[in-house]
C-alpha positions as CSV (number, residue, x, y, z in Angstrom):
1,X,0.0,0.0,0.0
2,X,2.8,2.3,0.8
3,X,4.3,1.4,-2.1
4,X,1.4,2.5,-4.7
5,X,0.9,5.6,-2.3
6,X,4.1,7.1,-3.0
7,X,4.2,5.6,-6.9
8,X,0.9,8.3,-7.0
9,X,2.7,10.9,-5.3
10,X,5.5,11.0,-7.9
11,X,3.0,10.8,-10.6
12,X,1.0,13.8,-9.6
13,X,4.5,16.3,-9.4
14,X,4.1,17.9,-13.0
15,X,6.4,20.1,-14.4
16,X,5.7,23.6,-16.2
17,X,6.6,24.0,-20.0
18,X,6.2,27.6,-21.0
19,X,4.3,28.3,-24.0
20,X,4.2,32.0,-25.3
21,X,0.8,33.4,-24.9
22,X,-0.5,36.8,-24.9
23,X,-1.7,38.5,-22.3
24,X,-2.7,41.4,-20.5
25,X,-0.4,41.6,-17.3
26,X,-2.1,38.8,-15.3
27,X,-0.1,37.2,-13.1
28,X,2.0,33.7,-15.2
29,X,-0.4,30.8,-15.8
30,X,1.6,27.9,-17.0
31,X,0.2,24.7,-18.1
32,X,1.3,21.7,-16.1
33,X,1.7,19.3,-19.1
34,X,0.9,19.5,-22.7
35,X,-2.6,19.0,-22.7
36,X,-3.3,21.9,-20.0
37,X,-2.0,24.9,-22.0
38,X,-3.7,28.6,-20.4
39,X,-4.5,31.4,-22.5
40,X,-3.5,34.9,-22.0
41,X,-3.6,37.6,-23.7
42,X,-1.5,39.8,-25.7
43,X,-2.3,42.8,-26.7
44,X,-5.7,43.9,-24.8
45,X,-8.5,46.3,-25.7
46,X,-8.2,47.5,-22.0
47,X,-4.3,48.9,-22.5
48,X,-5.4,51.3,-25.5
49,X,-6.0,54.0,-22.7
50,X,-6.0,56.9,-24.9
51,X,-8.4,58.4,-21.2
52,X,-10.0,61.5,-22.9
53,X,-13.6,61.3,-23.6
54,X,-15.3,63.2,-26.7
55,X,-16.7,65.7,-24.2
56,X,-13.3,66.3,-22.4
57,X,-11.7,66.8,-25.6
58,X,-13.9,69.6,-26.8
59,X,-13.2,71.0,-23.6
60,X,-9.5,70.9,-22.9
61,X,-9.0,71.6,-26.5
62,X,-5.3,73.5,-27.7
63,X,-4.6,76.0,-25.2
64,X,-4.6,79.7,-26.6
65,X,-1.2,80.7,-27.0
66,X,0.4,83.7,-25.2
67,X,2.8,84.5,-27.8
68,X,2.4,84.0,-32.0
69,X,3.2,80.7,-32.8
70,X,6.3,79.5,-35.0
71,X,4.3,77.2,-36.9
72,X,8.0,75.3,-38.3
73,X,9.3,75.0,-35.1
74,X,9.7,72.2,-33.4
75,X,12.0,71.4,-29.9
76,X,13.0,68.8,-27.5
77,X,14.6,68.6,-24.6
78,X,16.2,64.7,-23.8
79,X,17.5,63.3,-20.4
80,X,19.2,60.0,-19.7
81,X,20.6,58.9,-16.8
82,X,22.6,55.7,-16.2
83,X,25.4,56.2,-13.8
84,X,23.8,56.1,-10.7
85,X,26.1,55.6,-7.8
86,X,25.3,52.2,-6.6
87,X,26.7,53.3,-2.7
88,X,23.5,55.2,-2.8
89,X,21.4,52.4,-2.8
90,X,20.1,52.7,-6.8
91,X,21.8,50.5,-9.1
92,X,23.3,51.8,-12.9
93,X,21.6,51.3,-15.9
94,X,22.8,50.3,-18.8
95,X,20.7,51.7,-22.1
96,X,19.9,55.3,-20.6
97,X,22.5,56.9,-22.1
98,X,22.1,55.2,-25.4
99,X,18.5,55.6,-25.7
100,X,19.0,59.3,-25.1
101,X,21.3,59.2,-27.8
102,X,19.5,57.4,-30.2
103,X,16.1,60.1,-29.8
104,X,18.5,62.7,-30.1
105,X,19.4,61.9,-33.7
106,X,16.3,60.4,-34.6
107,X,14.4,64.0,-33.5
108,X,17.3,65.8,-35.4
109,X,16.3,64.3,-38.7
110,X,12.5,64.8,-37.8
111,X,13.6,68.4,-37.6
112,X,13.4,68.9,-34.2
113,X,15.7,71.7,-31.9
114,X,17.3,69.2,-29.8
115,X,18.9,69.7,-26.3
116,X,20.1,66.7,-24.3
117,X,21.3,66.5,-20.9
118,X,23.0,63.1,-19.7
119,X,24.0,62.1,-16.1
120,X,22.5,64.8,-14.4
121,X,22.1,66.0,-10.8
122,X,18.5,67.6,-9.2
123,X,20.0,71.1,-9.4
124,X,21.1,69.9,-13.1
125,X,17.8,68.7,-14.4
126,X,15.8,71.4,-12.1
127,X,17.9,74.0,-14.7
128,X,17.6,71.9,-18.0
129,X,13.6,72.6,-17.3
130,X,14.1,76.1,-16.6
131,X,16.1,76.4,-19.7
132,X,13.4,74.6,-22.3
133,X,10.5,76.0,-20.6
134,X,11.8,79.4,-20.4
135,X,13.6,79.5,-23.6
136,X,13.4,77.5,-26.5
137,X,10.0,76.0,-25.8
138,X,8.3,79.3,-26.2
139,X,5.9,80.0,-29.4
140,X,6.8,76.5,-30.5
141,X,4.2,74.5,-32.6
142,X,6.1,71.0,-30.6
143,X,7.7,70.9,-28.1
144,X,8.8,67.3,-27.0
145,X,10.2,65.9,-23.9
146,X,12.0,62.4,-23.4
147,X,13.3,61.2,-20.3
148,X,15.0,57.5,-19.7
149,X,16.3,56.7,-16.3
150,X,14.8,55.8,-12.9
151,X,11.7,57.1,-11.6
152,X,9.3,55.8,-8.7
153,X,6.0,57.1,-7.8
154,X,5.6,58.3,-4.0
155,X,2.1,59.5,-2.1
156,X,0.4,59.8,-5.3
157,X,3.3,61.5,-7.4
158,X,5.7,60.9,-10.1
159,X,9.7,61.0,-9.8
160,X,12.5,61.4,-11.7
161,X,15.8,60.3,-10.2
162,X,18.6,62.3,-10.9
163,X,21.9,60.1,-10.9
164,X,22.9,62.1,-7.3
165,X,19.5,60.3,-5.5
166,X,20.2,58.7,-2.0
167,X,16.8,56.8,-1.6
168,X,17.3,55.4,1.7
169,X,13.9,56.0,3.4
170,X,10.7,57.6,2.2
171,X,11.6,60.6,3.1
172,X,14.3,61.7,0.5
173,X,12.4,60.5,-2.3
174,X,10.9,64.2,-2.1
175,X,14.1,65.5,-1.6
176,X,16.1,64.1,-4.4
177,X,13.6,63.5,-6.8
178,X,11.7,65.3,-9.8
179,X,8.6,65.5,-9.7
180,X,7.4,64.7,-13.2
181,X,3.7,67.0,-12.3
182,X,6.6,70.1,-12.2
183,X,7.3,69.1,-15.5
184,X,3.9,68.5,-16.7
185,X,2.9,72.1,-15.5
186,X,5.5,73.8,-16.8
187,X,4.9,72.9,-20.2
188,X,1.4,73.7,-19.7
189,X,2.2,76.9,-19.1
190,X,4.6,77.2,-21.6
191,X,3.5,79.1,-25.0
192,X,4.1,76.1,-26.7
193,X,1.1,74.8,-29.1
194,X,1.3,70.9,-28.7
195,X,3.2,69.3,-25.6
196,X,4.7,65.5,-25.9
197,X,6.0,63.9,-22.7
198,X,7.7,60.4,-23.4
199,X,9.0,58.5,-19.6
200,X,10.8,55.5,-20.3
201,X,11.4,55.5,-16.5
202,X,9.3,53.2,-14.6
203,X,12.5,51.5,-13.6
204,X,12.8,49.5,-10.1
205,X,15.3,50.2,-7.3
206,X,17.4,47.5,-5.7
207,X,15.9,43.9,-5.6
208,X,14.5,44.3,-8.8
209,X,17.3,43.3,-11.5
210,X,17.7,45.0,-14.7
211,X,14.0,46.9,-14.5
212,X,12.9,50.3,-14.6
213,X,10.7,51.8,-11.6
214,X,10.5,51.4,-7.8
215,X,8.6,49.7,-4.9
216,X,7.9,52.1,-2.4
217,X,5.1,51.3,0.4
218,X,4.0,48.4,-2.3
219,X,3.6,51.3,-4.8
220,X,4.8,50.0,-8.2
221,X,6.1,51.9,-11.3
222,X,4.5,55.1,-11.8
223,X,1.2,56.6,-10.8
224,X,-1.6,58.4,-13.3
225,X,-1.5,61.6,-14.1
226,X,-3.9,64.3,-15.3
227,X,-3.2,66.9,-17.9
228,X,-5.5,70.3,-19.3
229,X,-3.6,71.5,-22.0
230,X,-3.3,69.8,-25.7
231,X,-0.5,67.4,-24.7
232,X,0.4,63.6,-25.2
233,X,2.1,61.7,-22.7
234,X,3.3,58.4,-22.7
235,X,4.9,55.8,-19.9
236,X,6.8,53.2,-21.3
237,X,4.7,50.9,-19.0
238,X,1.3,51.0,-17.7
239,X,0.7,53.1,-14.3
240,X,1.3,50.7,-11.8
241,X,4.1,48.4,-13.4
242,X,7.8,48.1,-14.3
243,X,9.4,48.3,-17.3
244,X,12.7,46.3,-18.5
245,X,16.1,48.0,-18.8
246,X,16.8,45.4,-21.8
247,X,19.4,43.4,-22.7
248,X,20.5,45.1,-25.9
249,X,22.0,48.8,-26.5
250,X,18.2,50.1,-26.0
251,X,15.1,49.6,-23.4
252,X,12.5,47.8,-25.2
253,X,10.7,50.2,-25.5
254,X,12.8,52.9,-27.0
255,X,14.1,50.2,-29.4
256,X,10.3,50.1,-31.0
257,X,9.9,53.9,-30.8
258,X,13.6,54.6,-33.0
259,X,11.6,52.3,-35.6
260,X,8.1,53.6,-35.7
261,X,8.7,57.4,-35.3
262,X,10.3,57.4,-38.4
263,X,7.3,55.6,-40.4
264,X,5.7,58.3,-43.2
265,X,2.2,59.2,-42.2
266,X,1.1,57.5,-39.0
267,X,-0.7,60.0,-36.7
268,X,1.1,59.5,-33.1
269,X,-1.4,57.8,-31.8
270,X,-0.6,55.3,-34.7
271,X,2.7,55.3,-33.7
272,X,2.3,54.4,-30.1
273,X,0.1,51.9,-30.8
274,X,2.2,50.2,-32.6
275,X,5.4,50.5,-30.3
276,X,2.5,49.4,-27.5
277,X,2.0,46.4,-29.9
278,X,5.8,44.8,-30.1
279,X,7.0,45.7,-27.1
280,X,3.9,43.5,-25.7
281,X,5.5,40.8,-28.3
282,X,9.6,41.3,-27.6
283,X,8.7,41.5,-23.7
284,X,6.1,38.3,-23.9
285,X,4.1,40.7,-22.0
286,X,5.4,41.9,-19.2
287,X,5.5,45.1,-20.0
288,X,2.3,47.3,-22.0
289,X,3.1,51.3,-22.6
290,X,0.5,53.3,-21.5
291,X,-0.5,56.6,-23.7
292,X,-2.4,59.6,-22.1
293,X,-3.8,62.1,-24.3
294,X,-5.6,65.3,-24.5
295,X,-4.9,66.7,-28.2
296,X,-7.4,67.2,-30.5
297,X,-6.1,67.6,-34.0
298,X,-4.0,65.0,-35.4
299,X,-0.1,65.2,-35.2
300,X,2.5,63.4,-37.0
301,X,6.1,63.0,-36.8
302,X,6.1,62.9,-40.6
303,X,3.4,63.5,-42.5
304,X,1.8,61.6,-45.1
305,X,2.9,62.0,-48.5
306,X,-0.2,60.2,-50.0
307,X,-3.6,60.8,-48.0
308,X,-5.8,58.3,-50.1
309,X,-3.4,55.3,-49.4
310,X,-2.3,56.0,-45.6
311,X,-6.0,56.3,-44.8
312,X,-6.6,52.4,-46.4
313,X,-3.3,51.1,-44.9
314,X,-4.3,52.2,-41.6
315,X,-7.9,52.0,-41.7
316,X,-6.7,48.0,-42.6
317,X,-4.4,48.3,-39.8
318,X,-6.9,49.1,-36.9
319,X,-9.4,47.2,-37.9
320,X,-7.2,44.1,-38.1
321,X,-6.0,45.0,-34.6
322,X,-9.7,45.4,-33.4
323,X,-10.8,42.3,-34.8
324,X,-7.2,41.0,-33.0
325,X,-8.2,42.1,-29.4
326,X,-11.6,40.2,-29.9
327,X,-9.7,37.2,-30.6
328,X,-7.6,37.5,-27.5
329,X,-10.6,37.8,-25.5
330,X,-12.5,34.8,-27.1
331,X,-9.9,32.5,-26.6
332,X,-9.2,33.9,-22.9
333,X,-13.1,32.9,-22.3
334,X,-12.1,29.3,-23.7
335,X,-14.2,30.1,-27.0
336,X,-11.4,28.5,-28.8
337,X,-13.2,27.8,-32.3
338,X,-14.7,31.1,-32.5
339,X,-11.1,32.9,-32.1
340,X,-9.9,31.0,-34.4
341,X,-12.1,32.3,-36.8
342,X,-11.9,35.7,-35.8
343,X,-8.0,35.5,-35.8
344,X,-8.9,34.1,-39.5
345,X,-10.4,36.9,-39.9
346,X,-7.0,39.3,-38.8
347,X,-5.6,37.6,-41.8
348,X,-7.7,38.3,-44.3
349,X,-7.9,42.0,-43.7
350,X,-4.4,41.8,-43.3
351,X,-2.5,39.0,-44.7
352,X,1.1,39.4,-43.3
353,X,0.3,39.7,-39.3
354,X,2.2,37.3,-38.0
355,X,0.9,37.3,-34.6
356,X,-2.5,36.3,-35.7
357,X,-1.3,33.6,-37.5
358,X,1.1,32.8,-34.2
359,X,-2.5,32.8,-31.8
360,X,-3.6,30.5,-34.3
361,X,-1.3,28.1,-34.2
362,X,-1.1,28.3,-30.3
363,X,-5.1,27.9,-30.1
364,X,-4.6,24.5,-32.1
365,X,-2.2,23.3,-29.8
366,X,-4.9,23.1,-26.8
367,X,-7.0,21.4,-29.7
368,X,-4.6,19.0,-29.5
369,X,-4.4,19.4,-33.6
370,X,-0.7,19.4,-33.5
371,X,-0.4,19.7,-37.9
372,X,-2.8,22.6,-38.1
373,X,-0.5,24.0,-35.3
374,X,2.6,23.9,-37.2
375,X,1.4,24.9,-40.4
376,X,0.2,28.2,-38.8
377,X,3.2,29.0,-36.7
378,X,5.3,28.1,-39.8
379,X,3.1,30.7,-41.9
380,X,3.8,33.3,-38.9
381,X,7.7,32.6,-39.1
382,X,7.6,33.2,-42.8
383,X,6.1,36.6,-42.3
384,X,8.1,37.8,-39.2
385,X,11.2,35.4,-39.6
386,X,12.6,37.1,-35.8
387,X,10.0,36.0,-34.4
388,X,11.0,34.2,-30.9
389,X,7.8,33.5,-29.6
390,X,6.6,31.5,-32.7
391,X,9.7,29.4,-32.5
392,X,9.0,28.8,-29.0
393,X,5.8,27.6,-29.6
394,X,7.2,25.6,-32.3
395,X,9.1,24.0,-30.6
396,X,6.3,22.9,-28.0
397,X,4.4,21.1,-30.4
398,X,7.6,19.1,-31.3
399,X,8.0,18.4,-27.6
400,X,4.2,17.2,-27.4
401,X,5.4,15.0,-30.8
402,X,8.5,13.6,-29.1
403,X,10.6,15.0,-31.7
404,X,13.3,16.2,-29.3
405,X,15.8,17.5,-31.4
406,X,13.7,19.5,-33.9
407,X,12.2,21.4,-30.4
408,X,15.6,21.8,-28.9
409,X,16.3,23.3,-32.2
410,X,13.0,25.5,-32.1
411,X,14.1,26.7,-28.5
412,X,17.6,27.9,-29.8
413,X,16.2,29.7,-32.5
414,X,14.5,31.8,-30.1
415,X,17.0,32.2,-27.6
416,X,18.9,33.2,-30.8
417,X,17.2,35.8,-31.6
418,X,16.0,37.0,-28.2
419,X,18.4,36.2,-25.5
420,X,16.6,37.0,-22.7
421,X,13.4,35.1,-23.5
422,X,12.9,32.9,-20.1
423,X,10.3,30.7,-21.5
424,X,12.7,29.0,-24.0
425,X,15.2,28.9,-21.3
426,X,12.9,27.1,-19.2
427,X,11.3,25.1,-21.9
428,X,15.1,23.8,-23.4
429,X,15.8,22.9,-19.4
430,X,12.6,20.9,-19.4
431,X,13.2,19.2,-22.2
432,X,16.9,18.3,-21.0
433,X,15.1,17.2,-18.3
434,X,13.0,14.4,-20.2
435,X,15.6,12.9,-21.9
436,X,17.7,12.4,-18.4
437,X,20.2,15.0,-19.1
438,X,19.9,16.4,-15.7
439,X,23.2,18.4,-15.5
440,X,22.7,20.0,-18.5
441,X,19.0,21.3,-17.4
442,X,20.6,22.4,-14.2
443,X,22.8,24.6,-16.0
444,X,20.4,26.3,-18.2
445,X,18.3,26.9,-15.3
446,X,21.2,29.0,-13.7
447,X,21.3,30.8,-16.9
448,X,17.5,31.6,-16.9
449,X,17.7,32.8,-13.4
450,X,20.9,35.0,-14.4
451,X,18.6,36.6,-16.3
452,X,15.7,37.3,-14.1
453,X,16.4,35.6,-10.4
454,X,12.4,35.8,-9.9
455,X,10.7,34.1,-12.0
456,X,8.7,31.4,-10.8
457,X,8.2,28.6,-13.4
458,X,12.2,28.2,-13.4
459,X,12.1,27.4,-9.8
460,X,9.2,25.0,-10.3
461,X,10.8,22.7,-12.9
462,X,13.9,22.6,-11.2
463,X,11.8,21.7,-7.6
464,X,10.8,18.6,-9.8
465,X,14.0,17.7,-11.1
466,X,15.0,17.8,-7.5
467,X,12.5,16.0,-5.9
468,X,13.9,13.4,-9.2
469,X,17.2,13.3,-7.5
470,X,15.1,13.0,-4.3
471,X,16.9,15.9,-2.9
472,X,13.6,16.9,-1.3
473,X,15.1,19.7,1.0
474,X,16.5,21.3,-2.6
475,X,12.9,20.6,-4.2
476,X,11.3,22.5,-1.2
477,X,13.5,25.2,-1.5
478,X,12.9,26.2,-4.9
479,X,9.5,25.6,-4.6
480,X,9.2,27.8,-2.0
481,X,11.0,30.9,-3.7
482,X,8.3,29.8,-6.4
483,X,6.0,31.0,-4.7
484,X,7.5,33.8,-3.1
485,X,7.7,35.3,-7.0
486,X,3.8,33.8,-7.4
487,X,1.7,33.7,-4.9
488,X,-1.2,32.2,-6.5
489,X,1.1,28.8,-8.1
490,X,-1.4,26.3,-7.0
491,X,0.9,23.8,-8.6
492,X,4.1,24.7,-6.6
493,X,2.0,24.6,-3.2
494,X,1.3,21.6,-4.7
495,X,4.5,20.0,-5.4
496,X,6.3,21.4,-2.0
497,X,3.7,19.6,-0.1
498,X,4.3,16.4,-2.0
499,X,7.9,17.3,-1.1
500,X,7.4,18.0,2.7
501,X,5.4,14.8,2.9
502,X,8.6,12.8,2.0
503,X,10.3,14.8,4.6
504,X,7.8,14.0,7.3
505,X,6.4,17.6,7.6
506,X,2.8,16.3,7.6
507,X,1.4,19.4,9.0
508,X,3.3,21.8,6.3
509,X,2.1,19.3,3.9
510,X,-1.5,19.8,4.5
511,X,-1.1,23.7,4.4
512,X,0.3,23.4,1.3
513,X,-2.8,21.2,0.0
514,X,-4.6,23.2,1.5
515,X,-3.7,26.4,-0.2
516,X,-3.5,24.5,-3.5
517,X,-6.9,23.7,-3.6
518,X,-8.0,27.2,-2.1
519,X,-6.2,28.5,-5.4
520,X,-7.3,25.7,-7.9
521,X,-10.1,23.4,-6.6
522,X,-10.6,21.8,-10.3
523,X,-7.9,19.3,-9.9
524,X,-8.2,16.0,-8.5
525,X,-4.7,15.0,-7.8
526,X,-4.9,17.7,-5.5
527,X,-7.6,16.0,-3.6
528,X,-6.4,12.7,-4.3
529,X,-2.7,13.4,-2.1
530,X,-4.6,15.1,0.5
531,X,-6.7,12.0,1.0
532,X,-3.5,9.8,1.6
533,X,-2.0,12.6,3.7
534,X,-5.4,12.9,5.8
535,X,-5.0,8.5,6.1
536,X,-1.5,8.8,7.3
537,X,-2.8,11.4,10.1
538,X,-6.0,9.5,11.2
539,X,-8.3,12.0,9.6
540,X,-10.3,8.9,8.0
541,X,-14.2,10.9,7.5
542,X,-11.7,13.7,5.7
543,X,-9.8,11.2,3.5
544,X,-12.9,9.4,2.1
545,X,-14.7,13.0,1.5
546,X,-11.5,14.0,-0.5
547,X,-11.4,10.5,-2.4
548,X,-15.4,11.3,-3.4
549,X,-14.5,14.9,-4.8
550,X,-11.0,13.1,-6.6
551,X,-13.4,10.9,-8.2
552,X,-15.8,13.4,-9.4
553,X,-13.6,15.4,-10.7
554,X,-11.6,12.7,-12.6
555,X,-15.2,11.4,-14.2
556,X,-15.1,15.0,-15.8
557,X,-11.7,15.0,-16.7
């Protein structure tokens, strides 16, 4: 009996392979083995937060200027700040100074005044603003500011951080810090027609590797904030989140903006949406800029040269990207044929959009029609032939097909192209992990969490190949730090009780059932281990009430 108790107990661990969905900043769902693949979403509906209503736009309106307006000129005034002294408890970044850089020259050829500022102290930045709002800013039709550094939000405001910041305690944020409503004033009051404000500065402090913005009294990234005058500002991240430094010469999201501000005849809400779009893509999600805006005429950073065909390129465009969000939704809602046929749809209106053809593929794969699966993400690598999260999935269905090789292949394609992309880490681990090459998963899981030191389904797979080893003390461990970086991972409370109750921690065991089932009650493994956990402790009326609910629930499985 003992012996088929623990052969069950082994059974029910399951590891995590991580296939790349979209989604919409929910916390990571990861499916447990192939035939339990989530759905999230990519690029949502709810992130276009262009928050001006039709009545608020008649009303804010273009301020009336002051002075006549200089209908050709155009400024900008660009900060970046990397070299932070790390004695004063914020860490360096690495692509400030060359995103500053790169908008610099990119604004030049738009044919924008440009004045940039790197490395700067409060007394430093506090007379950069004096010196565009005062000066240069005046009578001008644009005037454009770009920031990229660290900033944190505090009591309800925004900050800056010049690289002189000592952020110690609550208290100095105030002192060292710029508060980004200063700014925002400023240019309201400015005689400046039109007012763009880009922050690619929601950048975390200390314990948060290689990301942009700060916890502060659980307040994450940066806050909301309100605006009166025609203006457009933009956060590289939503309100609330973090953004990534990046691992090439420029944050992800200032790599997408050097592209896309230079495309002919896309108004600048076109623009942003599409920078929004692929920096949802390169970041698998975890980061979604956020726009804000109050203008009421449109604005490009180059005109079009041909008004009848931009208007039927974009008009194509956005309603291929509304037909695109209605997809993501259906499929979240487990309506799985009917996004299929409204990613169809995507495709028709617009043939070469690649992540339609990507959702596709992925939607097949928890129809289990592995063929159909492959012959969509194929047609999405033809179209966008970087594109990492295709080969990913790609390399799933392989896994699922037991054609190891071709999916280790898959998973170094997209760790070629994007070397920071953790679910192909963790996916190429896993599947060094089915074939008995333990030592080899083990050192790509180091490398994953090189990377990014919190992120849970690393921790989780290497718990199981632990608990393999029966090093159940290592298997708890990562389990627990697991859950540390999730909260809700029903399967890692889970597994570390499994773990525990091969340790003899009976009574940790059952919490961790426990909190499993509180999280995700529609698995019956989970009541199936509590009921032999229960036997062993004498709890014989609870056992046999789990063992009725494991059975149910495996009838409609």
């Amino acid at each position: 009996m003992l012996l088929v108790l623990l052969l069950n107990l082994v059974l029910s661990l399951t590891p995590a392979l991580n296939i790349s969905y979209s989604n919409n900043g929910e916390s990571n769902q990861y499916f447990e083995k192939p035939s339990d693949i989530p759905y999230e979403k990519e690029t949502s509906h709810q992130i276009s937060l262009e928050n001006t209503s039709e009545n608020e736009s008649q009303t804010r309106g273009i301020a009336t200027p002051k002075t006549e307006i200089d209908t050709n000129k155009k400024v900008a005034l660009i900060i970046g700040n990397s070299e932070y002294n790390v004695s004063s408890n914020i860490p360096p970044l690495e692509n400030p100074l060359n995103d500053a850089k790169g908008m610099a020259d990119a604004l030049q050829g738009l044919g924008f005044e440009v004045i940039m500022k790197l490395d700067l102290s409060k007394d430093a930045t506090i007379e950069a603003l004096d010196e565009f709002h005062n000066g240069i800013a005046n009578n001008a039709a644009v005037a454009l500011f770009y920031y990229s550094g660290h900033g944190l939000q505090y009591e309800g405001d925004n900050y800056m951080l010049p690289v002189t910041s000592i952020i110690d305690k609550n208290e100095n944020i105030k002192r060292y810090g710029v508060n980004f409503s200063e700014l925002v004033k400023r240019l309201e009051d400015a005689d400046s027609q039109t007012n763009i404000l880009i922050f690619d500065a929601c950048r975390s402090l200390p314990n948060f590797q290689k990301t942009r913005g700060v916890s502060i009294n659980d307040n994450m990234g940066l806050a909301q904030i309100s605006i009166t005058s025609a203006s457009y500002i933009v956060y590289s991240t939503s309100p609330g989140e973090v953004a990534l430094d990046g691992l090439g010469s420029n944050s992800p999201f200032t790599e997408e903006l050097l592209l896309w501000i230079k495309e002919p005849g896309l108004t600048i809400e076109q623009v942003f949406k599409r920078v929004r779009r692929d920096v949802m893509r390169k970041t698998d999600n975890a980061q979604r800029p956020w726009s804000l805006s109050s203008l009421i005429e449109e604005f490009y950073f180059i005109p079009p040269d041909n008004s009848n065909q931009l208007v039927v390129e974009t008009d194509n465009f956005d309603q291929a990207y509304a037909y695109f969000n209605i997809g993501l939704e259906q499929a979240e809602n487990n309506n799985y044929d009917e996004a299929i046929k409204t990613f169809s749809k995507v495709t028709e209106i617009s043939p070469d959009y690649a992540e339609a053809f990507k959702e596709i593929g992925t939607l097949y794969i928890k129809k289990k029609e592995y063929n159909k699966s492959l012959d969509n993400l194929e047609k999405a690598i033809e179209l966008k032939p970087d594109f990492a999260a295709a080969y990913n999935n790609r390399g799933i269905v392989y896994s699922i097909l037991h054609e190891y090789g071709t999916a280790l292949d898959n998973f170094d394609k997209a760790l070629e192209i994007e070397k920071g992309f953790l679910k192909s880490y963790n996916n190429k681990a896993r599947l060094f992990q089915i074939q008995g090459e333990n030592e080899k998963a083990l050192d790509v899981y180091a490398k994953a969490l090189e990377i990014n030191p919190n992120y849970a389904p690393v921790y989780y797979n290497r718990g199981l190949l632990y608990f393999t080893k029966k090093q159940y003390r290592k298997a708890v461990d990562d389990y627990t730090k697991a859950i540390e970086n999730d909260v809700n991972y029903a399967g890692a409370y889970h597994n570390r009780g499994i773990a525990r109750y091969y340790l003899g921690m009976n009574e940790e065991a059952l919490e961790d059932y426990n909190n499993a089932i509180f999280l995700d009650s529609s698995k019956f493994k989970y009541y199936r281990d509590r009921a032999h956990l229960y036997e062993d402790m004498g709890f014989k009326d609870k056992a046999k009430l789990d063992r009725k609910n494991a059975a149910k629930l495996s009838e409609k499985k």
